[in-house]
VEXDREN-2710 file (C-alpha; in Angstrom, 1 decimal):
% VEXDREN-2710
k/r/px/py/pz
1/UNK/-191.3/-120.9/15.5
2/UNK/-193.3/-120.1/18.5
3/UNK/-196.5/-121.0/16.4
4/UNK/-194.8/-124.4/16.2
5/UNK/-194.0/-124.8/20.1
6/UNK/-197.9/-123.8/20.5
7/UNK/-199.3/-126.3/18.7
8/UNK/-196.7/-129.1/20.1
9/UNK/-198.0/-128.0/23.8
10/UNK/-201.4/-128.2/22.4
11/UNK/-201.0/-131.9/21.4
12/UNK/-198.8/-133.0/24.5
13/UNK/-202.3/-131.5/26.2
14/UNK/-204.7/-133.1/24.0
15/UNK/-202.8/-136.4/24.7
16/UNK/-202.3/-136.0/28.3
17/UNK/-206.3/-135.8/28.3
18/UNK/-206.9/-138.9/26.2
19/UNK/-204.8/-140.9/28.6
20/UNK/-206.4/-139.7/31.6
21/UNK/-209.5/-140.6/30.0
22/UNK/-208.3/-144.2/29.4
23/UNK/-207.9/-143.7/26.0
24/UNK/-204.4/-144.7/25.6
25/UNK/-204.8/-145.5/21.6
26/UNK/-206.0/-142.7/20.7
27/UNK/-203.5/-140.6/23.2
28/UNK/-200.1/-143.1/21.4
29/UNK/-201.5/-141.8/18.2
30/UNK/-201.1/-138.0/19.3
31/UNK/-197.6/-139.3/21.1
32/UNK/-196.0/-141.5/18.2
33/UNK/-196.6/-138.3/15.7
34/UNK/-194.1/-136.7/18.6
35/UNK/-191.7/-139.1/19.3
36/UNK/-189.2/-137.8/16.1
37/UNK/-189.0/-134.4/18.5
38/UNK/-186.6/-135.8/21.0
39/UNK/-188.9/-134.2/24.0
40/UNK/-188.5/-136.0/26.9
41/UNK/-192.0/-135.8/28.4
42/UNK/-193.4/-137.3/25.0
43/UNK/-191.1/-140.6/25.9
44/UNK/-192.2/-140.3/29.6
45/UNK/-195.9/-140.0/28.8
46/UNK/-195.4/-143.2/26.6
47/UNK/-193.5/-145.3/29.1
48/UNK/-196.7/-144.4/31.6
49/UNK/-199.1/-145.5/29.1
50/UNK/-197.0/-148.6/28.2
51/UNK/-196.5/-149.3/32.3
52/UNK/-200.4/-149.3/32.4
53/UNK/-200.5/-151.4/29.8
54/UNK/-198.3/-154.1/31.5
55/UNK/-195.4/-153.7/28.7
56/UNK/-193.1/-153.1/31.5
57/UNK/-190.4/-153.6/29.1
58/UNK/-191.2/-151.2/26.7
59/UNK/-192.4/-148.5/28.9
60/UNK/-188.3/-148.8/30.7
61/UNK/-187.3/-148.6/27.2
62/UNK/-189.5/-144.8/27.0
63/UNK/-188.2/-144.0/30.4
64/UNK/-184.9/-144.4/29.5
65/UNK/-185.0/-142.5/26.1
66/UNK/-186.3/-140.0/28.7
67/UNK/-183.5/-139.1/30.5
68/UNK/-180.8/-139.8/27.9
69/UNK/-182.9/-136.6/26.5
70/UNK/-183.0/-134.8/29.5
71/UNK/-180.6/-136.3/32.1
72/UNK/-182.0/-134.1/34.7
73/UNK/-185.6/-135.5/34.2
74/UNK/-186.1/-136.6/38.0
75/UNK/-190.0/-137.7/37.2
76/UNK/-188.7/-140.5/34.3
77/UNK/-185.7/-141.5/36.5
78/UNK/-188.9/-142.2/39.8
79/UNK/-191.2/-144.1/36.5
80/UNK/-188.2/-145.8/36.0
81/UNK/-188.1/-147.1/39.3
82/UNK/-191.7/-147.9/39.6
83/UNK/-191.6/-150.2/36.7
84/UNK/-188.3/-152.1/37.5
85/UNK/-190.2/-152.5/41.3
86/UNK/-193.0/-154.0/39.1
87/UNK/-190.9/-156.6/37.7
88/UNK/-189.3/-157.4/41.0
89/UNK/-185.8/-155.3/40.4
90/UNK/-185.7/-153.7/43.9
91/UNK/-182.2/-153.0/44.0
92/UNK/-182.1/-151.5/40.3
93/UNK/-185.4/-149.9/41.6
94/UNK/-184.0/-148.1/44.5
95/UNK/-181.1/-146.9/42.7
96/UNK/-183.3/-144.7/40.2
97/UNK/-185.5/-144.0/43.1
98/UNK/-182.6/-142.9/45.0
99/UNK/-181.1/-140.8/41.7
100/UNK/-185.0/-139.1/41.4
101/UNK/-184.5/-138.2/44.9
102/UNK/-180.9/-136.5/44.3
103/UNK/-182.5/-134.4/41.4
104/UNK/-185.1/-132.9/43.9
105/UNK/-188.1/-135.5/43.3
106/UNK/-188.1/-135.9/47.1
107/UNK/-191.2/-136.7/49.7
108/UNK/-194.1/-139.1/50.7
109/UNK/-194.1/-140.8/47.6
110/UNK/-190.4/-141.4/47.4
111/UNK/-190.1/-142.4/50.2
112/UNK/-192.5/-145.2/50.8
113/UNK/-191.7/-146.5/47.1
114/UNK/-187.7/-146.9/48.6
115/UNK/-189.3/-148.5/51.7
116/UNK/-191.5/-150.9/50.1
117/UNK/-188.2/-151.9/48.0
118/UNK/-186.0/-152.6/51.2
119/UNK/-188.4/-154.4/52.5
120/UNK/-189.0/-156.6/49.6
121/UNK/-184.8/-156.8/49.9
122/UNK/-185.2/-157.8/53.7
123/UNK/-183.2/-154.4/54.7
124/UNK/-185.0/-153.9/57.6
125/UNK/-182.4/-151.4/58.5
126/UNK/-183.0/-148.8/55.6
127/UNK/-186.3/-149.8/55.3
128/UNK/-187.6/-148.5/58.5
129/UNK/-185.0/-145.6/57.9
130/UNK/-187.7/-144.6/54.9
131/UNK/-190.3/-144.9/57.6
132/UNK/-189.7/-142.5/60.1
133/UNK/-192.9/-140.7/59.4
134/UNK/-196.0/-142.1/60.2
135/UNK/-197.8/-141.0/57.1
136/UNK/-194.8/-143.0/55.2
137/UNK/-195.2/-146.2/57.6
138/UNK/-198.8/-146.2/57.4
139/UNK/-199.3/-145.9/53.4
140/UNK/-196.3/-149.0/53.7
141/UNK/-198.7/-151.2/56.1
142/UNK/-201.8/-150.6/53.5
143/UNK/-199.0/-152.0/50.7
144/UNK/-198.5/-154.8/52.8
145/UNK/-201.9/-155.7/54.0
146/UNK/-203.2/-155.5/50.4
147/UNK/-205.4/-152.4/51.0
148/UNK/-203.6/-150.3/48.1
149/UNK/-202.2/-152.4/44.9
150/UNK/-198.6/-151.9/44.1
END
């Protein structure tokens, strides 16, 4: 058995290279040989290269398949977020960011994806709430001046 859970780790690792290499084909082979394992980083890994691939809709469908497998996953729950904000669903956006941040996925990042979404609401309100730090409303002014791509 624990032969078994080597060699799984030792894909998930192989795979996680390939895609940071760029070579997401090669990395969904590896992936799609996993998916039958119900292991929710698998799913999340897929819906990243599937969000980088601009198939927003099947990369949410990954995501999801995440956390039904792990309803604790905070990371698919924050991917989930970021690829509803990239098809313009701020408000189902800040609710998975805001679920992420319940299950400890909390900071920088969190918070100036939340901002980013109130602003795009017009909550000036919460959105400046996300901003109290200056780190936060900085990397939000390089969003909106076009400095850094969403």
């Amino acid at each position: 058995m624990k032969e078994i859970h080597n060699e799984l780790v030792q894909q998930i690792k192989r795979a996680v290279e390939l895609t940071e290499d760029g070579l997401y084909d090669e990395a969904l082979k590896i992936y799609n040989e996993l998916l039958d394992k119900d292991i929710p980083d698998v799913y999340n890994n897929v819906g990243n290269i599937y969000r980088r691939q601009g198939m927003l809709g099947k990369a949410i469908e990954m995501y999801r398949r995440a956390i039904q497998s792990d309803p604790y996953f905070s990371l698919a729950y924050f991917n989930l977020a970021c690829a509803l904000m990239e098809m313009e669903r701020y408000s189902d956006a800040v609710m998975f960011f805001e679920k992420a941040e319940k299950l400890g996925l909390q900071g920088f990042e969190t918070d100036v994806q939340i901002a980013l979404c109130y602003i795009a609401l017009g909550n000036k309100r919460k959105a400046s709430e996300r901003m109290r730090d200056e780190r936060v409303r900085a990397e939000v002014q390089n969003y909106i001046d076009g400095r850094i791509d969403l």
